[in-house]
BALOBA-1460 file (C-alpha; in Angstrom, 3 decimals):
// residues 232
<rec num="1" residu="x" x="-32.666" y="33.183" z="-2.878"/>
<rec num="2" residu="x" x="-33.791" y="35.507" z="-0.401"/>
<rec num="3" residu="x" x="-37.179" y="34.359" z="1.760"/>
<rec num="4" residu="x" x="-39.700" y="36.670" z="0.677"/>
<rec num="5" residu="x" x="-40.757" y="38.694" z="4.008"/>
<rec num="6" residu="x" x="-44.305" y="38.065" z="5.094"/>
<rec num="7" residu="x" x="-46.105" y="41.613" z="5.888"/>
<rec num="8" residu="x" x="-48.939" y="41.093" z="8.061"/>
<rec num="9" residu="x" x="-52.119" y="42.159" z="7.406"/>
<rec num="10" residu="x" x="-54.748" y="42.844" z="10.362"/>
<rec num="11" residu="x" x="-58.208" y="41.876" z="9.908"/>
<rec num="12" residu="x" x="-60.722" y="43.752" z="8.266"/>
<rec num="13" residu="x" x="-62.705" y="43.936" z="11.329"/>
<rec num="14" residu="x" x="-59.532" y="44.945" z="13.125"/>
<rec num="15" residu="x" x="-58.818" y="48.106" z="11.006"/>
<rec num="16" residu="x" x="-62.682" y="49.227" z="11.375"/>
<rec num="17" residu="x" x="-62.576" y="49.245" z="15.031"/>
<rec num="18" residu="x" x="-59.410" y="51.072" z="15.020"/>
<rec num="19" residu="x" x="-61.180" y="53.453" z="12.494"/>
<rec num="20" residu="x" x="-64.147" y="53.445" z="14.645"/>
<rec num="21" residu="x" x="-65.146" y="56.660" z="16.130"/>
<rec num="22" residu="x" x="-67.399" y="55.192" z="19.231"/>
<rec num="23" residu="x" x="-64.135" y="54.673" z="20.840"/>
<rec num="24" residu="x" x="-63.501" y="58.005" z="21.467"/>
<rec num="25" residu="x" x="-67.651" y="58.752" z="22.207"/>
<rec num="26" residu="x" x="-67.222" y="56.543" z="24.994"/>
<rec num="27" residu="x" x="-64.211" y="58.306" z="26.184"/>
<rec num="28" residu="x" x="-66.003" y="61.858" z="26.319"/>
<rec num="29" residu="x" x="-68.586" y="59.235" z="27.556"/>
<rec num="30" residu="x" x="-66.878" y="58.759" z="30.981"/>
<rec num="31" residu="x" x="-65.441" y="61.945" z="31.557"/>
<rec num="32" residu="x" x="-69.200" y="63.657" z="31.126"/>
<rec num="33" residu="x" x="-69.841" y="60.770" z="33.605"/>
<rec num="34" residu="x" x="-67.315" y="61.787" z="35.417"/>
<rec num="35" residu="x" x="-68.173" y="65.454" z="35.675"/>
<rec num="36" residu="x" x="-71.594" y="64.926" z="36.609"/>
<rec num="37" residu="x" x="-70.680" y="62.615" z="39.506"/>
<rec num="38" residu="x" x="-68.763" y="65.104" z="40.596"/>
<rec num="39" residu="x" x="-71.624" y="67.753" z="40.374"/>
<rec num="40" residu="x" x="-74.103" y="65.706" z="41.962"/>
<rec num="41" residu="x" x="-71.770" y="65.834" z="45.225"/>
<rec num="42" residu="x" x="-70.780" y="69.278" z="45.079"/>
<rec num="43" residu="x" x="-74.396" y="70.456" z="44.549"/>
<rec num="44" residu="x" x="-75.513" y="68.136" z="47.498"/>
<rec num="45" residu="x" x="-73.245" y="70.174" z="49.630"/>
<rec num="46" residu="x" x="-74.052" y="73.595" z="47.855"/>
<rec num="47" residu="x" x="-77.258" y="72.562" z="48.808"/>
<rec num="48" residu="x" x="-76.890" y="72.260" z="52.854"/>
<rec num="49" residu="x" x="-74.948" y="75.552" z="52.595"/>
<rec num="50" residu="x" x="-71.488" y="73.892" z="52.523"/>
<rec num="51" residu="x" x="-69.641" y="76.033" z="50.087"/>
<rec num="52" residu="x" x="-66.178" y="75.667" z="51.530"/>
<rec num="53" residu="x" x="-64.792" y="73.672" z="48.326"/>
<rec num="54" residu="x" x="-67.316" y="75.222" z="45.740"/>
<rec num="55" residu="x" x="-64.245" y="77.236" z="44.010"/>
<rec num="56" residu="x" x="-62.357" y="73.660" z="43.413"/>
<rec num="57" residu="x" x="-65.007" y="71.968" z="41.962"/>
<rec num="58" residu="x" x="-66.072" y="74.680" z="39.662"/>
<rec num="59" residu="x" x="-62.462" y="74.736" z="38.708"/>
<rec num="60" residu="x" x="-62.597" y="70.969" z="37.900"/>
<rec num="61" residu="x" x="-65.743" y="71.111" z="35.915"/>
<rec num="62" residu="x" x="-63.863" y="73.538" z="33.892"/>
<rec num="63" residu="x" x="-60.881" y="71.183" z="33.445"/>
<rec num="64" residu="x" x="-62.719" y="67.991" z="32.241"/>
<rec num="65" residu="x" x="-65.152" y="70.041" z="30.153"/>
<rec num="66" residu="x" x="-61.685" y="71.324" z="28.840"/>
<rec num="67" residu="x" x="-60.376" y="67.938" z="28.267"/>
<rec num="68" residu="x" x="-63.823" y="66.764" z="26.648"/>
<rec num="69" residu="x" x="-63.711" y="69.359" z="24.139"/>
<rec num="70" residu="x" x="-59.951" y="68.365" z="23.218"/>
<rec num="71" residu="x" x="-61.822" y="64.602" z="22.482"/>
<rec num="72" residu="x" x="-64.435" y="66.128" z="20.557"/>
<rec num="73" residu="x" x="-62.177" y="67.825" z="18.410"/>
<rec num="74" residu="x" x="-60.240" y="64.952" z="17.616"/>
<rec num="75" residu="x" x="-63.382" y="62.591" z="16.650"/>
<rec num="76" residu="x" x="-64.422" y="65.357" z="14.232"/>
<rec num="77" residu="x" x="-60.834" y="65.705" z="12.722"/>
<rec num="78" residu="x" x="-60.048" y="61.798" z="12.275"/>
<rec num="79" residu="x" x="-63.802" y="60.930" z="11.704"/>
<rec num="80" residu="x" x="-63.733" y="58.690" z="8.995"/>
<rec num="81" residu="x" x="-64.660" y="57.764" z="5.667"/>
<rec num="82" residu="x" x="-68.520" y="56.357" z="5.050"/>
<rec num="83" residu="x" x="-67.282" y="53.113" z="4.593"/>
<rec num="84" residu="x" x="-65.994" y="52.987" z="8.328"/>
<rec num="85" residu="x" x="-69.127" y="54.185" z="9.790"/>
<rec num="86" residu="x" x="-71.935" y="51.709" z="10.281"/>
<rec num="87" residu="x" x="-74.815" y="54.503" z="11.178"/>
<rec num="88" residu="x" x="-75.051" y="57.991" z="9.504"/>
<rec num="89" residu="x" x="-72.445" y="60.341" z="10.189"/>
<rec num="90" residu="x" x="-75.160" y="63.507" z="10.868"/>
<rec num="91" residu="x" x="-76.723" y="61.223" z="13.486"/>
<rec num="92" residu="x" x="-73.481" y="60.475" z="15.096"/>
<rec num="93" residu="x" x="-72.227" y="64.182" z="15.239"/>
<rec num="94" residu="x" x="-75.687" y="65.069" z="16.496"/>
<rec num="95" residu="x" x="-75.665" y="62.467" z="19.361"/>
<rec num="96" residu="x" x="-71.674" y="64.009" z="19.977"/>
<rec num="97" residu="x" x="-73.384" y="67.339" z="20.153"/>
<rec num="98" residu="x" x="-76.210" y="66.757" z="22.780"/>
<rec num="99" residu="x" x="-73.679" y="64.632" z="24.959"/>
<rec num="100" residu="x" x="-71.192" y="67.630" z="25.065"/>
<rec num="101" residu="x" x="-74.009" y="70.103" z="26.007"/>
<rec num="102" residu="x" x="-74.187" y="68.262" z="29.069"/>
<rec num="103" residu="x" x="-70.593" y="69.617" z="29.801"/>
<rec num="104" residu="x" x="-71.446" y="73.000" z="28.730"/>
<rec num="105" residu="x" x="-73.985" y="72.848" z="31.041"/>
<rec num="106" residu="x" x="-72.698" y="71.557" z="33.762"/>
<rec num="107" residu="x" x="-69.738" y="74.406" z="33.471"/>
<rec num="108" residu="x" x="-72.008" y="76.986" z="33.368"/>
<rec num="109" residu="x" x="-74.403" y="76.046" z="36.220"/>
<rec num="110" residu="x" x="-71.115" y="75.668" z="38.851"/>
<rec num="111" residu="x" x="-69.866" y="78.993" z="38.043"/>
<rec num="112" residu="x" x="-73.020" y="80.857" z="38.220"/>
<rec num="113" residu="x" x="-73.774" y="79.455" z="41.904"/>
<rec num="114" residu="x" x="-70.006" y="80.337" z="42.672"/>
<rec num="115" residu="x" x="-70.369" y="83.788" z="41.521"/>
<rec num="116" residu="x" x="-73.599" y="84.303" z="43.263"/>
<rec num="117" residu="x" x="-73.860" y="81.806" z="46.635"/>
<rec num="118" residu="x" x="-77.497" y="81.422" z="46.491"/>
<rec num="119" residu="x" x="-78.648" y="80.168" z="49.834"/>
<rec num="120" residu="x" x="-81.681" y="77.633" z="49.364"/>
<rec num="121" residu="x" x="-84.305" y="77.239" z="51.985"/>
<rec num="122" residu="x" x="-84.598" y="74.539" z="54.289"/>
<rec num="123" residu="x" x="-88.198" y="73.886" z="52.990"/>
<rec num="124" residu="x" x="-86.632" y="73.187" z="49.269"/>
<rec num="125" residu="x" x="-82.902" y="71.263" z="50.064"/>
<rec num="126" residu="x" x="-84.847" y="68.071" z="49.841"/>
<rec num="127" residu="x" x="-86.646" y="68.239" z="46.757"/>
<rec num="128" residu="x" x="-83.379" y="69.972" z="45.316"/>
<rec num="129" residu="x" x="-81.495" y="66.861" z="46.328"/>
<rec num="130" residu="x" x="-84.070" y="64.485" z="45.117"/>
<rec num="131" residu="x" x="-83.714" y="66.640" z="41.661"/>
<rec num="132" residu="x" x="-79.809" y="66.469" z="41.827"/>
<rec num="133" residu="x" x="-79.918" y="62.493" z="42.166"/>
<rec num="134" residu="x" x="-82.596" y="62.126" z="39.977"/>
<rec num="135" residu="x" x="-80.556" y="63.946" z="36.896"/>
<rec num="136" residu="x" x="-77.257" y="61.981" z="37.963"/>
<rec num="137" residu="x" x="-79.258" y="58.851" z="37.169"/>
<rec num="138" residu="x" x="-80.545" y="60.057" z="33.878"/>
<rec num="139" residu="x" x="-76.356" y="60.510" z="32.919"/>
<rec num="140" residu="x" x="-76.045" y="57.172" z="34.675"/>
<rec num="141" residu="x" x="-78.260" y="55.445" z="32.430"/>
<rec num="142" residu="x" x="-77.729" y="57.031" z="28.998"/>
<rec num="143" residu="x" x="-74.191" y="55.623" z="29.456"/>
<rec num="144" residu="x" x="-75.558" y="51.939" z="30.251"/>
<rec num="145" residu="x" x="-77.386" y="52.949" z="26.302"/>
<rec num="146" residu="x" x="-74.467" y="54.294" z="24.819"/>
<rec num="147" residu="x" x="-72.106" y="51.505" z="25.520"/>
<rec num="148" residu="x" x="-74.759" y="48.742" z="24.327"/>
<rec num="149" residu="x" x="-75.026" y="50.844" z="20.785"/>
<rec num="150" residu="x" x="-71.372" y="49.715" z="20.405"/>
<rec num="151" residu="x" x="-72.078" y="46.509" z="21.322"/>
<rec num="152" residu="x" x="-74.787" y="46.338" z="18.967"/>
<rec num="153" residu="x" x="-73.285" y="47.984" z="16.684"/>
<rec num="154" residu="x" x="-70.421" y="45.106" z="17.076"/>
<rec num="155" residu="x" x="-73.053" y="42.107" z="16.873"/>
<rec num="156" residu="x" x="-74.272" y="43.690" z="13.261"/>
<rec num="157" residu="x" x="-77.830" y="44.416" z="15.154"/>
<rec num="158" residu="x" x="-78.487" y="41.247" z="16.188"/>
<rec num="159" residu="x" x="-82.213" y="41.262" z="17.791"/>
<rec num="160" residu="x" x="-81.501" y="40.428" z="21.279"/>
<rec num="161" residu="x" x="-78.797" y="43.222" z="21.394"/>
<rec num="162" residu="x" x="-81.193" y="45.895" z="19.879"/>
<rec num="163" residu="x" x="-83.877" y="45.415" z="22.181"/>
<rec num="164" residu="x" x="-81.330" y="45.329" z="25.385"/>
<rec num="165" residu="x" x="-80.276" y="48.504" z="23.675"/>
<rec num="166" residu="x" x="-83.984" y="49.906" z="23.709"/>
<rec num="167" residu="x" x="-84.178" y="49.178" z="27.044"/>
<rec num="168" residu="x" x="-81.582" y="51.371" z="28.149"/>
<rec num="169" residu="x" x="-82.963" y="54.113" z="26.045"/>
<rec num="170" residu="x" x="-86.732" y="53.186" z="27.851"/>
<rec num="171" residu="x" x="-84.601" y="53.891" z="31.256"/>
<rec num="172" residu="x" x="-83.287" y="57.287" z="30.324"/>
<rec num="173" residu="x" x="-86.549" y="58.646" z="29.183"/>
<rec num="174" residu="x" x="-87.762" y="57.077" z="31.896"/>
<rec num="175" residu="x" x="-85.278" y="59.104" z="34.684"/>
<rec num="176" residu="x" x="-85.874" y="62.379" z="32.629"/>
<rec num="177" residu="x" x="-89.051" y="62.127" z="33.034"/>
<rec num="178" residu="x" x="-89.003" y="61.716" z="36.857"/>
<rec num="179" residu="x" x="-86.090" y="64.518" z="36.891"/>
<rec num="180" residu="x" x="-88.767" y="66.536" z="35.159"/>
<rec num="181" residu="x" x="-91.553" y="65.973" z="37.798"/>
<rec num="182" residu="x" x="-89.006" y="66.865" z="40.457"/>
<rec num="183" residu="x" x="-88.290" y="69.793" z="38.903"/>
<rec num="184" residu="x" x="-92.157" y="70.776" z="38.897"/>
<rec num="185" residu="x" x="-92.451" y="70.218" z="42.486"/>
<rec num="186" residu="x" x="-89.304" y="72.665" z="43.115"/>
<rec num="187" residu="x" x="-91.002" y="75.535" z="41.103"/>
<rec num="188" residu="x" x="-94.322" y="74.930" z="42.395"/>
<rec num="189" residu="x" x="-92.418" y="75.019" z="46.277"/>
<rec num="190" residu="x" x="-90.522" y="78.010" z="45.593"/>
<rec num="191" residu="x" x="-93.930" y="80.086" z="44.685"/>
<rec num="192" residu="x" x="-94.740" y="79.488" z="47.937"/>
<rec num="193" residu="x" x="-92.288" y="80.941" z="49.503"/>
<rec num="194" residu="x" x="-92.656" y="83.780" z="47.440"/>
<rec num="195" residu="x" x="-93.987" y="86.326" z="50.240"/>
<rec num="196" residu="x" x="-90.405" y="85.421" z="52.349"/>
<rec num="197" residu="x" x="-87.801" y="85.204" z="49.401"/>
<rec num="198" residu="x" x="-86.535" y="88.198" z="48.095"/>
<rec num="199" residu="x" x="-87.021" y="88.517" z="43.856"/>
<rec num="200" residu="x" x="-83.346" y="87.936" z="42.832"/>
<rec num="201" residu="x" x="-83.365" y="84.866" z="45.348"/>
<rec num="202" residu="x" x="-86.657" y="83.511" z="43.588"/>
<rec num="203" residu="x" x="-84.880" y="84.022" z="40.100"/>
<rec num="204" residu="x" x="-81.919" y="82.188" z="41.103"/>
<rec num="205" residu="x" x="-83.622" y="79.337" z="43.071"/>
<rec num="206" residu="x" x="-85.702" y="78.800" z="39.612"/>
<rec num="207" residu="x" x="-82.621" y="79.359" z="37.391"/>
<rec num="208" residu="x" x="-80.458" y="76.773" z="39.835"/>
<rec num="209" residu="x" x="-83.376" y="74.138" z="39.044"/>
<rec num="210" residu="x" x="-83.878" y="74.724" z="35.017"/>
<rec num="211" residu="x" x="-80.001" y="74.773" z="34.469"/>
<rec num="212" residu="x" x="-79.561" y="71.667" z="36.577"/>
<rec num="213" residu="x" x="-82.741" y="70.075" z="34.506"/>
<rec num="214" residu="x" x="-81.192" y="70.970" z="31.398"/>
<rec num="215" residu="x" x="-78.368" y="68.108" z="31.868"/>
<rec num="216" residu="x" x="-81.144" y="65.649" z="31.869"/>
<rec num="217" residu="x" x="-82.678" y="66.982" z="28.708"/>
<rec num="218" residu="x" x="-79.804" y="66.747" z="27.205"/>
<rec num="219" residu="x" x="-78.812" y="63.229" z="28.662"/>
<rec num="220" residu="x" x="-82.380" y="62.442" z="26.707"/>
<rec num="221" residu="x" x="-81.423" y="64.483" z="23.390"/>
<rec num="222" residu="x" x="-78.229" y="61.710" z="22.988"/>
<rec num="223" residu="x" x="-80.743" y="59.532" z="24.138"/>
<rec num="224" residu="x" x="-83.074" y="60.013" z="20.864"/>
<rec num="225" residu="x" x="-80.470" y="60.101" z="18.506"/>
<rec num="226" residu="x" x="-78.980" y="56.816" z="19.497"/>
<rec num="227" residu="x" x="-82.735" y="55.641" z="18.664"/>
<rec num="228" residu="x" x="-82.294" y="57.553" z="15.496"/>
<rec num="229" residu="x" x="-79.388" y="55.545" z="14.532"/>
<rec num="230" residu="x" x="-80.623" y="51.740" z="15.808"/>
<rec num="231" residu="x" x="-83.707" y="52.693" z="13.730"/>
<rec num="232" residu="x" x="-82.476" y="50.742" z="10.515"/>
């Protein structure tokens, strides 16, 4: 008689995190990490009036906001059934959403300033720096928050996860909110210089500040909805 063949079986557990779609969130994760690192250092030099390897880096931003949207379109096609999905599905498509803008965003800001080499004024490259840093550190820290959602989500909400999670969120709001300030003070600086700036220069200097605010907001948007979906 012929031994039966054993077929293994993985665990429950095993198949839902292969299922699980945070896998690939944190992978778009990194590389919108990844981008805005990058940004941060190019617009530092942009900045001081170093445009020598503005071209490359606007390329690059391109590229991984290419690559991002390749991710993104996979999570939505193998996203899967209800059962596999321990928050709601809106909320998770949402958060997927708000955390791609930041690419989009990102993308868009790099090739304006390399179709149009804005020069800023020595009076403003500090608090444009302080801005730049202060919205890397908002991306920073909403990726501390979204890698503790799938631990928590991991630990079945336990409460010393959830409030660790809650924390992080505290932190991006937190650097937004500074970001935001920073911001204020750029605005407020450039409307003084208003009598020695020519128009188009003032509309770019304010443009430059909003479109490298809006990462920020949007690093707070994914914040929100990962509230949204501990909120249970």
């Amino acid at each position: 008689m012929e031994k039966e063949v054993e077929h293994f079986r993985a665990p429950i557990k095993d198949v839902v995190r292969r299922k699980s779609p945070f896998d690939g969130l944190l992978e778009h994760m990194r590389i919108v990490k990844k981008c805005v690192s990058l940004l941060g250092e190019g617009l530092t030099k942009y900045i001081d009036g170093d445009y020598e390897n503005f071209s490359k880096l606007a390329k690059k931003v391109s590229e991984l906001e290419h690559d991002a949207d390749l991710i993104k379109g996979n999570i939505r096609a193998h996203l899967p059934k209800n059962i596999f999905m321990p928050v709601d599905k809106g909320e998770f498509l949402w958060l997927l959403r708000e955390q791609d803008a930041i690419l989009d965003h990102a993308e868009n800001l790099v090739e304006m300033l390399d179709m149009r080499r804005t020069k800023i004024p020595k009076e403003l490259r500090d608090d444009f720096k302080k801005h730049v840093n202060l919205v890397v550190s908002t991306v920073e820290a909403m990726e501390k928050a979204v890698e503790n959602v799938k631990d928590l989500l991991e630990t079945s909400f336990i409460r010393r996860e959830r409030e660790q999670t809650k924390k992080f969120i505290h932190e991006v709001h937190n650097r937004e909110w500074q970001a935001d300030k920073a911001k204020y003070t750029i605005t407020k600086n450039i409307y003084k210089l208003e009598k020695k700036l020519k128009p188009m220069d003032i509309y770019h200097l304010l443009k430059i500040a909003d479109w490298i605010d809006d990462i920020a907001d949007h690093a707070e948007n994914v914040a929100d909805w990962l509230r949204a979906m501990i909120a249970r």
